[in-house]
ZAMIFI-793293 format. One line per field, with one value per residue: residue number from 1; residue in three letters; z, y, x of N, C-alpha, C in turn. Coordinates in Angstrom, 3 decimals. Layout:
// residues N
n: c(NUM / ...);
res: c(ALA / ...);
nZ: c(Z / ...);
nY: c(Y / ...);
nX: c(X / ...);
caZ: c(Z / ...);
caY: c(Y / ...);
caX: c(X / ...);
cZ: c(Z / ...);
cY: c(Y / ...);
cX: c(X / ...);
This chain:
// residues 147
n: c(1 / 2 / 3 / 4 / 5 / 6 / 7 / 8 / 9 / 10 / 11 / 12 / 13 / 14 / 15 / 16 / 17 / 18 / 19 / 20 / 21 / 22 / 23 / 24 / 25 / 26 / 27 / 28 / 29 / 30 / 31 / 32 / 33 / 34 / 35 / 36 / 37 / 38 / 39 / 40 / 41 / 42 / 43 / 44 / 45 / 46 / 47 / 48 / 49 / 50 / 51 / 52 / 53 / 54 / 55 / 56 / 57 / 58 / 59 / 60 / 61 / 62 / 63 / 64 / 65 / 66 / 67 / 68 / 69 / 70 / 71 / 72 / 73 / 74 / 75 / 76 / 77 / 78 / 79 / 80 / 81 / 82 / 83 / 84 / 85 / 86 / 87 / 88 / 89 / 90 / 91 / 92 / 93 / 94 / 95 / 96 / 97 / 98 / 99 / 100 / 101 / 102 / 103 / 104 / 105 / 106 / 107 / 108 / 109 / 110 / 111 / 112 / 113 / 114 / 115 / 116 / 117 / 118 / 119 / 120 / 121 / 122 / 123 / 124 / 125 / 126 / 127 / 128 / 129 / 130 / 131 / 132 / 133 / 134 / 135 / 136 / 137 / 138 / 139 / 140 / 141 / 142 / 143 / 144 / 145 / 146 / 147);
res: c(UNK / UNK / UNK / UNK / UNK / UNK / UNK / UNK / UNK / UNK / UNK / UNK / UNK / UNK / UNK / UNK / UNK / UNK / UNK / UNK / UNK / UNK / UNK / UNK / UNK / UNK / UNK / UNK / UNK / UNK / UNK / UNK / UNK / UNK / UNK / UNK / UNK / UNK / UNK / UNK / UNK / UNK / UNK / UNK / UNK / UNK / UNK / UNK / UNK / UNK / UNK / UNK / UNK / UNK / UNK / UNK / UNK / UNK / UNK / UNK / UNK / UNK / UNK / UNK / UNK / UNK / UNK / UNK / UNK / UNK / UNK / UNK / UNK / UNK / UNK / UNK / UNK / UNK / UNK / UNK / UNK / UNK / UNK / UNK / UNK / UNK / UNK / UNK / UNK / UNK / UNK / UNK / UNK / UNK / UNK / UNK / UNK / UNK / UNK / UNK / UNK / UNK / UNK / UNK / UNK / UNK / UNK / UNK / UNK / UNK / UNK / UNK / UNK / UNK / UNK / UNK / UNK / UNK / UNK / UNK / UNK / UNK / UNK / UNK / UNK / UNK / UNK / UNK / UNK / UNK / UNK / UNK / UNK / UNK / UNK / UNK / UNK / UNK / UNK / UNK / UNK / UNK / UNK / UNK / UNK / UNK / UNK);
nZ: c(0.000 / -0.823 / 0.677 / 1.267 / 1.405 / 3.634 / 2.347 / -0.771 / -0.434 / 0.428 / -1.922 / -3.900 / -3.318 / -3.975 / -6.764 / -5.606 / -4.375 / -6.483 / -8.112 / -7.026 / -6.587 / -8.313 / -7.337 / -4.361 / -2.101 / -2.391 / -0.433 / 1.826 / 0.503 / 0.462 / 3.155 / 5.185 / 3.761 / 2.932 / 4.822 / 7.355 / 9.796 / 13.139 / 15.923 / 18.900 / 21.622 / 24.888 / 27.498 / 31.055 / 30.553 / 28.189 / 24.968 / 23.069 / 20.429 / 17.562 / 15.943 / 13.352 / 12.584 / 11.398 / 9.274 / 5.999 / 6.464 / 6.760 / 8.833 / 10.716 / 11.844 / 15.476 / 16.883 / 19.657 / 21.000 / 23.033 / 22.318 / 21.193 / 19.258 / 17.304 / 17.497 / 15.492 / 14.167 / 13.280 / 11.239 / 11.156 / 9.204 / 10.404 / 11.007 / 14.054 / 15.506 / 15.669 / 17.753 / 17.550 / 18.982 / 17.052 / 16.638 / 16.394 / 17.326 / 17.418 / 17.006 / 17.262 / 15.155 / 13.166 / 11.906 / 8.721 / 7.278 / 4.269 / 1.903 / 3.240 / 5.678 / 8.646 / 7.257 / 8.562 / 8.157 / 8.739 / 9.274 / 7.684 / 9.448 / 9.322 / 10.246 / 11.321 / 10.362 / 12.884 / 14.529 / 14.893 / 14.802 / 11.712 / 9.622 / 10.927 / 11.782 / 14.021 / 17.241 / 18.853 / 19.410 / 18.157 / 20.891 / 21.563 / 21.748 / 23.737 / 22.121 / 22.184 / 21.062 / 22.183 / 21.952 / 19.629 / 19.769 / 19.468 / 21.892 / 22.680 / 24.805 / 26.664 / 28.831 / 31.650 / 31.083 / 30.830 / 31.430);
nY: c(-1.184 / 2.358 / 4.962 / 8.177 / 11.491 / 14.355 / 16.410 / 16.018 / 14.402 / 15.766 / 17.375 / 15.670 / 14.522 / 15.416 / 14.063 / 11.558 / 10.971 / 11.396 / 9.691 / 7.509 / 7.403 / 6.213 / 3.788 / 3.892 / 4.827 / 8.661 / 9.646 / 9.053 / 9.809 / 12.487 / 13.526 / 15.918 / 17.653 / 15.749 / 13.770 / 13.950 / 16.098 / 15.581 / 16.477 / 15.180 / 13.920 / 14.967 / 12.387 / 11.159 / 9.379 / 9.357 / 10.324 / 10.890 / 8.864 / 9.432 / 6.316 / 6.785 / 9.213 / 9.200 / 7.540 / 5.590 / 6.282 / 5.447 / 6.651 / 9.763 / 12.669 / 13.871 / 16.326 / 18.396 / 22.054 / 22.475 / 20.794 / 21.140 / 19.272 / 16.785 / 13.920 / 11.176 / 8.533 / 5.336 / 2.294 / -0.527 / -3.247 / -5.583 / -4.916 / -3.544 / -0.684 / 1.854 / 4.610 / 7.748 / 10.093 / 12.311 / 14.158 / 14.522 / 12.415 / 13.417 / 16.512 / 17.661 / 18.563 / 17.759 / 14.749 / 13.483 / 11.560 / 9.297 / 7.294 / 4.126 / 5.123 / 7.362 / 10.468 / 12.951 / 16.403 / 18.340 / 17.040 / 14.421 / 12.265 / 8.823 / 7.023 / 4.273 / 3.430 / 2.564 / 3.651 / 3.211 / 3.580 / 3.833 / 5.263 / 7.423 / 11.063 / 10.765 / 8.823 / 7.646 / 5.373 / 7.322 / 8.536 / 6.232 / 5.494 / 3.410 / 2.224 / 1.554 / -0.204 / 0.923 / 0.543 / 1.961 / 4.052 / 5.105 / 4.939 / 6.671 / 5.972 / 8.365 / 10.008 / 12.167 / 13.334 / 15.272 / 15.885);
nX: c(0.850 / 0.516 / 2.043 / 0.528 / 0.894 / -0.166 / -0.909 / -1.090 / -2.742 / -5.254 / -5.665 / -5.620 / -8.173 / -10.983 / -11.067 / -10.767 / -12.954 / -14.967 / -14.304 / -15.265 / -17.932 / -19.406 / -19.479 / -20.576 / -22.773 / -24.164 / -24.875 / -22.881 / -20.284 / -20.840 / -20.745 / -20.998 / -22.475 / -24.113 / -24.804 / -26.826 / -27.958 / -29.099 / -31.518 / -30.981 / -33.113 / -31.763 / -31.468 / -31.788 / -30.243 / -28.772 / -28.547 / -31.529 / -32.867 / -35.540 / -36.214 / -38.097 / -36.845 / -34.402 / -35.119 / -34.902 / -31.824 / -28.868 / -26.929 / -25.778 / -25.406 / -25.613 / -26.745 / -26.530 / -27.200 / -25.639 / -23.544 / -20.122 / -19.096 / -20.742 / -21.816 / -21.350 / -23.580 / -24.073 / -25.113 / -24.264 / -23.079 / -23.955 / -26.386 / -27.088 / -26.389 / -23.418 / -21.892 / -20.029 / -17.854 / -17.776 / -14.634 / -11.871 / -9.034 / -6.403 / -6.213 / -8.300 / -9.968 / -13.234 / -14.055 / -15.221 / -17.015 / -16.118 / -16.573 / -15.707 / -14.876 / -14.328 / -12.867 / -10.437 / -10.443 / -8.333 / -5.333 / -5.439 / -6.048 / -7.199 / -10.188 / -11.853 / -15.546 / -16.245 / -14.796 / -11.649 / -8.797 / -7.226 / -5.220 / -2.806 / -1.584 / -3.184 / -3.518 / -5.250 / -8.391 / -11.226 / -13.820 / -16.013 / -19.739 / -22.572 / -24.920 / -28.330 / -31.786 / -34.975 / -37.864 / -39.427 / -37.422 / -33.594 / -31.561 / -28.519 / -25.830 / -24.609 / -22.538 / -23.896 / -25.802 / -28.614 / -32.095);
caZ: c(0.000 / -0.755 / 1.681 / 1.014 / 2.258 / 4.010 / 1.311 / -2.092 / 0.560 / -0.108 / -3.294 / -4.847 / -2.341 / -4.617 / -7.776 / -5.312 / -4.061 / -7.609 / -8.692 / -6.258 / -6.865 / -9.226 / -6.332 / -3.027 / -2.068 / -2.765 / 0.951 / 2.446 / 0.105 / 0.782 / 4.120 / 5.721 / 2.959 / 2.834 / 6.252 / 8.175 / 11.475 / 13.772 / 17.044 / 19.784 / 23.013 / 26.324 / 28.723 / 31.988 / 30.229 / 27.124 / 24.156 / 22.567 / 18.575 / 17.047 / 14.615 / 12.022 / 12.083 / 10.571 / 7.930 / 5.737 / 6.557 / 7.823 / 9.238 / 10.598 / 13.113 / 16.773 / 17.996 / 20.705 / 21.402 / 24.174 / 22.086 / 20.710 / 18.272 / 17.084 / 17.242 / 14.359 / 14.393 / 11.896 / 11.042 / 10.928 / 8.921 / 11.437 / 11.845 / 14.983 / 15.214 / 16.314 / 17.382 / 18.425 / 19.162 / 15.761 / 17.396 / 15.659 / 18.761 / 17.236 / 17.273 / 17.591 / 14.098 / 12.697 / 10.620 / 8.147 / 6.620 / 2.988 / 1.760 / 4.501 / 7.109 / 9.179 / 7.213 / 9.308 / 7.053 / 8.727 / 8.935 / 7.624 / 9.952 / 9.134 / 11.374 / 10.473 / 11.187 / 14.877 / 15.438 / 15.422 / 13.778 / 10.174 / 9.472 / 11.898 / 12.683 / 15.108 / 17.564 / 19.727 / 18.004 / 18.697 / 21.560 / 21.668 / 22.957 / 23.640 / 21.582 / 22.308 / 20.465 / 22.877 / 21.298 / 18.485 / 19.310 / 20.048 / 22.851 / 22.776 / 26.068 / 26.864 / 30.507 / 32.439 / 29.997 / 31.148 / 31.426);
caY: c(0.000 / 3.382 / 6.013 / 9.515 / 12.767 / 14.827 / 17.442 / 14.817 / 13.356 / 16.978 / 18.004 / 14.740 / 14.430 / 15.639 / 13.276 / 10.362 / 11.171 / 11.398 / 8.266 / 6.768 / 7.859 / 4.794 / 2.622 / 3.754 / 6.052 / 10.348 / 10.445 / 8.785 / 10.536 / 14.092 / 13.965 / 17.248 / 18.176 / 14.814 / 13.252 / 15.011 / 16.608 / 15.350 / 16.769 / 14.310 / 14.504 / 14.440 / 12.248 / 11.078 / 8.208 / 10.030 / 10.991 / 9.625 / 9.997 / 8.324 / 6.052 / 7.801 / 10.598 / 8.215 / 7.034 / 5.000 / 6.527 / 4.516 / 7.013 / 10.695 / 13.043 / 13.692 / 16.895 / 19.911 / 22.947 / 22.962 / 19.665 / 21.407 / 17.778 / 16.136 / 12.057 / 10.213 / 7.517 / 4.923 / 1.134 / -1.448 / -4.513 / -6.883 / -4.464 / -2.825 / 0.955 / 2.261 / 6.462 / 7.909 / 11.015 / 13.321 / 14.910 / 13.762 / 12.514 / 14.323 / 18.353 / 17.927 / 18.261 / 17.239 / 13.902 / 13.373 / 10.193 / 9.215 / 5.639 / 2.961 / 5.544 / 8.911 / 10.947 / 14.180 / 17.184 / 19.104 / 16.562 / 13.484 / 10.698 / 8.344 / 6.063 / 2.973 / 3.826 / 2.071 / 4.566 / 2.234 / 4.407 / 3.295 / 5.933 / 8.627 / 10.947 / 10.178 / 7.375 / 6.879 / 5.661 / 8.093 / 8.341 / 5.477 / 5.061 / 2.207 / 2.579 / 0.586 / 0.737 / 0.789 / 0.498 / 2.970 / 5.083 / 4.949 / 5.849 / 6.750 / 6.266 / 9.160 / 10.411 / 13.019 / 14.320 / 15.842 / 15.573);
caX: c(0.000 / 1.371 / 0.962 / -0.032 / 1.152 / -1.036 / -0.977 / -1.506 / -4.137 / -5.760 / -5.531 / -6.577 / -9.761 / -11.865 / -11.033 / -11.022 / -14.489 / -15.565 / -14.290 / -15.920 / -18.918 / -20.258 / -19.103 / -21.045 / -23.633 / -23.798 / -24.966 / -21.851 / -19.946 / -20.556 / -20.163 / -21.630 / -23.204 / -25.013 / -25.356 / -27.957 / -27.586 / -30.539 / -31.519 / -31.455 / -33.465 / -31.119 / -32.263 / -30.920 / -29.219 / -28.001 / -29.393 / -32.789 / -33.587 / -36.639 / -36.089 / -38.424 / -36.367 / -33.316 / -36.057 / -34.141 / -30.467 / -27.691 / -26.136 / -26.754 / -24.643 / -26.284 / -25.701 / -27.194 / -26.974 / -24.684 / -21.985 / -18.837 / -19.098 / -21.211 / -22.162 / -21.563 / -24.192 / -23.903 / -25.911 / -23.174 / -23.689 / -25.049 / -27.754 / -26.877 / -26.046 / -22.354 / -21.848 / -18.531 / -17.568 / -16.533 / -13.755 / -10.572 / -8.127 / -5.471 / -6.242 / -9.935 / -10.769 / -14.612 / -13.545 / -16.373 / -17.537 / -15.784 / -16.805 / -16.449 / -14.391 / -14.222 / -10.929 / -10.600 / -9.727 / -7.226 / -4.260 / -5.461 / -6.221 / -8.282 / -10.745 / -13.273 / -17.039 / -16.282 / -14.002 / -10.865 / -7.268 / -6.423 / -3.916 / -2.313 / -1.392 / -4.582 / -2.930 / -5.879 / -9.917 / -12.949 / -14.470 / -17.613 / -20.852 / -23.076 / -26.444 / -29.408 / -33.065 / -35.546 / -39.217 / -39.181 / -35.993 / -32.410 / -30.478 / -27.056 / -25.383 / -23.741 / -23.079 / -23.525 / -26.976 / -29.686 / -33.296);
cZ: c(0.000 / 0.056 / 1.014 / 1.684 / 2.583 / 2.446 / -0.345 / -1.650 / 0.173 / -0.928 / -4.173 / -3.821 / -3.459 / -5.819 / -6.361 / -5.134 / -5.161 / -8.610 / -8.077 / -6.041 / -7.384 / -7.705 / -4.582 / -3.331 / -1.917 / -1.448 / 2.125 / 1.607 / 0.399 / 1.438 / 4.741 / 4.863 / 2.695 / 3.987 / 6.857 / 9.479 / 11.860 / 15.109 / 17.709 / 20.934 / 24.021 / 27.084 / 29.404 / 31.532 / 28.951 / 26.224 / 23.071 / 21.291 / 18.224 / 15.752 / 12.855 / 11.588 / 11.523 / 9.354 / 7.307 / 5.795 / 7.462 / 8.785 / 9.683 / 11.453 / 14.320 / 17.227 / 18.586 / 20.684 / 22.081 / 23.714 / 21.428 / 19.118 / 18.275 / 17.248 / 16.085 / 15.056 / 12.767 / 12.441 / 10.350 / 9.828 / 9.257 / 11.925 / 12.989 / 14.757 / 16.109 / 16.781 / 18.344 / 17.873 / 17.516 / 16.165 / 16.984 / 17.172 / 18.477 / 17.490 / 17.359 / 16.376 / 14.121 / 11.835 / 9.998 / 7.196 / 5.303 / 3.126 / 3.041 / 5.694 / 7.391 / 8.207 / 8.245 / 8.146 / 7.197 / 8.712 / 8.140 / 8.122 / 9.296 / 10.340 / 10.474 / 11.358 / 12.294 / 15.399 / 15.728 / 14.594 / 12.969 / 9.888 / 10.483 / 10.471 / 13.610 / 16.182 / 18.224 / 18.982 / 19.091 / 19.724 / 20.824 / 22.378 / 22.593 / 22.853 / 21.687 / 21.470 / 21.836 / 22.328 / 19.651 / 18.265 / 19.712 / 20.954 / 22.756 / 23.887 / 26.430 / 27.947 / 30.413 / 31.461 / 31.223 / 30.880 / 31.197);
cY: c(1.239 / 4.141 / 7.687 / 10.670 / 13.852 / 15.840 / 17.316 / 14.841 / 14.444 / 17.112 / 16.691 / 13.941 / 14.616 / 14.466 / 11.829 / 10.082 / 11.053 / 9.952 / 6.995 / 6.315 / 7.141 / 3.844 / 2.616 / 4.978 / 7.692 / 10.356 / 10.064 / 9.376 / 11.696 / 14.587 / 15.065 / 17.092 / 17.033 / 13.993 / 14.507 / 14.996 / 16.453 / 16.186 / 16.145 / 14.841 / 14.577 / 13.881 / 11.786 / 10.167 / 8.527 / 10.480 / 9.800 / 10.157 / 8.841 / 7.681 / 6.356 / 8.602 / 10.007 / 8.029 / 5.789 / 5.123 / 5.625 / 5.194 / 9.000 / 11.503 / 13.718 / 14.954 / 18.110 / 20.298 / 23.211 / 21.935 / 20.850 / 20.194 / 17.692 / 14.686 / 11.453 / 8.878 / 6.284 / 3.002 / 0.781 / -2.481 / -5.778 / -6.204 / -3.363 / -1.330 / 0.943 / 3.735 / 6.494 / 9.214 / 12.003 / 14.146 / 14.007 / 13.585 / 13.172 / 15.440 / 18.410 / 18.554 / 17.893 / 15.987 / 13.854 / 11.832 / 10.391 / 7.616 / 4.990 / 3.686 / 7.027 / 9.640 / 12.433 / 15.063 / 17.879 / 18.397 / 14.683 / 12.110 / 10.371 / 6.995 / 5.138 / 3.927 / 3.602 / 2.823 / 4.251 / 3.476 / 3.551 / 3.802 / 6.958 / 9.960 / 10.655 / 9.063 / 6.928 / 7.081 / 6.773 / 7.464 / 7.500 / 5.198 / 3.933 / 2.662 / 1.360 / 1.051 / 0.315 / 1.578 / 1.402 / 3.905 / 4.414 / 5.209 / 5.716 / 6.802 / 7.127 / 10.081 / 11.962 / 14.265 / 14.275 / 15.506 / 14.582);
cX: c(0.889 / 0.707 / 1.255 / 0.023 / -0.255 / -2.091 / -1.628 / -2.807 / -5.390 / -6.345 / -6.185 / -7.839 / -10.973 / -12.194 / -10.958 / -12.377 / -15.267 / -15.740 / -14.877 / -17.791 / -20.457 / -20.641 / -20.031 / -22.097 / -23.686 / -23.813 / -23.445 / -20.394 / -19.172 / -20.528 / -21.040 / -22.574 / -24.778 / -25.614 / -25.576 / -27.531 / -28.597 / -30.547 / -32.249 / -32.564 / -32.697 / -31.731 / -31.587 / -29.744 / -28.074 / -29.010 / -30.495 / -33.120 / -34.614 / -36.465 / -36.831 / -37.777 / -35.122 / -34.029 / -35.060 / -32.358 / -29.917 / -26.939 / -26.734 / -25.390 / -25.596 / -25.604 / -26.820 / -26.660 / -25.773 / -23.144 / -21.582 / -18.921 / -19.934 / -21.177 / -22.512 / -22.267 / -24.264 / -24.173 / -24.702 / -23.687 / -24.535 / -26.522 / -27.745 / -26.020 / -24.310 / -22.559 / -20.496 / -18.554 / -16.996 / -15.495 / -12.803 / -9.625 / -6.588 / -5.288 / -7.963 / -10.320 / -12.149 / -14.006 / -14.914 / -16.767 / -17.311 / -15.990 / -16.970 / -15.143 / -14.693 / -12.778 / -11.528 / -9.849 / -8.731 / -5.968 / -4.214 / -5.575 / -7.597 / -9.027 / -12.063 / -14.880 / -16.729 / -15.467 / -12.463 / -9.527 / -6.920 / -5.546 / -4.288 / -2.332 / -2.079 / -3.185 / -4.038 / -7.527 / -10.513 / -12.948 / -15.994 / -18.079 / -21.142 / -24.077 / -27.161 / -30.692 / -33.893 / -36.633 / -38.702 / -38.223 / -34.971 / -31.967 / -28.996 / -26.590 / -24.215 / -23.881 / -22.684 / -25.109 / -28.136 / -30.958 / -34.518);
């Protein structure tokens, strides 16, 4: 595997994304532009979203008022949901969802949906929660929430 300077990593972002294009879906893709920002509920246990409001998306980011980040939430293969922190563990970056990982844009790490480090600089994965469904919504377990 060749590796890729931050800078290359850059500049040909765009033509990779493009070529890719045939190959996976626009909404995992485009990242921001395409995964939707939901607004959870807080509740004592963490945060609660209704699964309607996902509709058919695999994937979404989770965030209030009062997060700094957002919660990447994202439907694994087996079915079950993952969410981890968007906060790059490097400089605290936003990483954003390209094909099947997080890249972060300011120096290039990259992370798997679960949050795990594929390339640095990053050394340590996302912060992750637990997520459970319970009846018709989700909860994300994330402490120290409110109401």
């Amino acid at each position: 595997m060749t590796r890729v300077g931050r800078r290359d990593f850059i500049r040909k972002l765009p033509v990779l994304t493009a070529g890719l294009a045939g190959a996976v879906s626009v909404t995992t893709l485009t990242g921001c532009a395409g995964t939707r920002y939901l607004a959870p509920t807080p509740r004592p246990r963490g945060l609660s979203i209704d699964l309607a409001m996902l509709g058919q998306d695999t994937e979404a980011f989770l965030q209030t008022p009062d997060m700094e980040r957002p919660i990447y939430l994202h439907r694994n293969e087996e079915g079950g949901w993952t969410a981890v922190l968007a906060s790059c563990t490097h400089q605290g970056c936003q990483p954003e969802p390209v094909a099947d990982r997080l890249v972060c844009p300011c120096h290039g790490s990259e992370f798997s949906l679960a949050g795990e480090v594929l390339q640095g600089p990053a050394a340590q994965a996302l912060v992750r929660y637990d997520v459970t469904e319970e009846g018709d919504s989700l909860l994300v377990k994330v402490g120290g929430m409110g109401g």
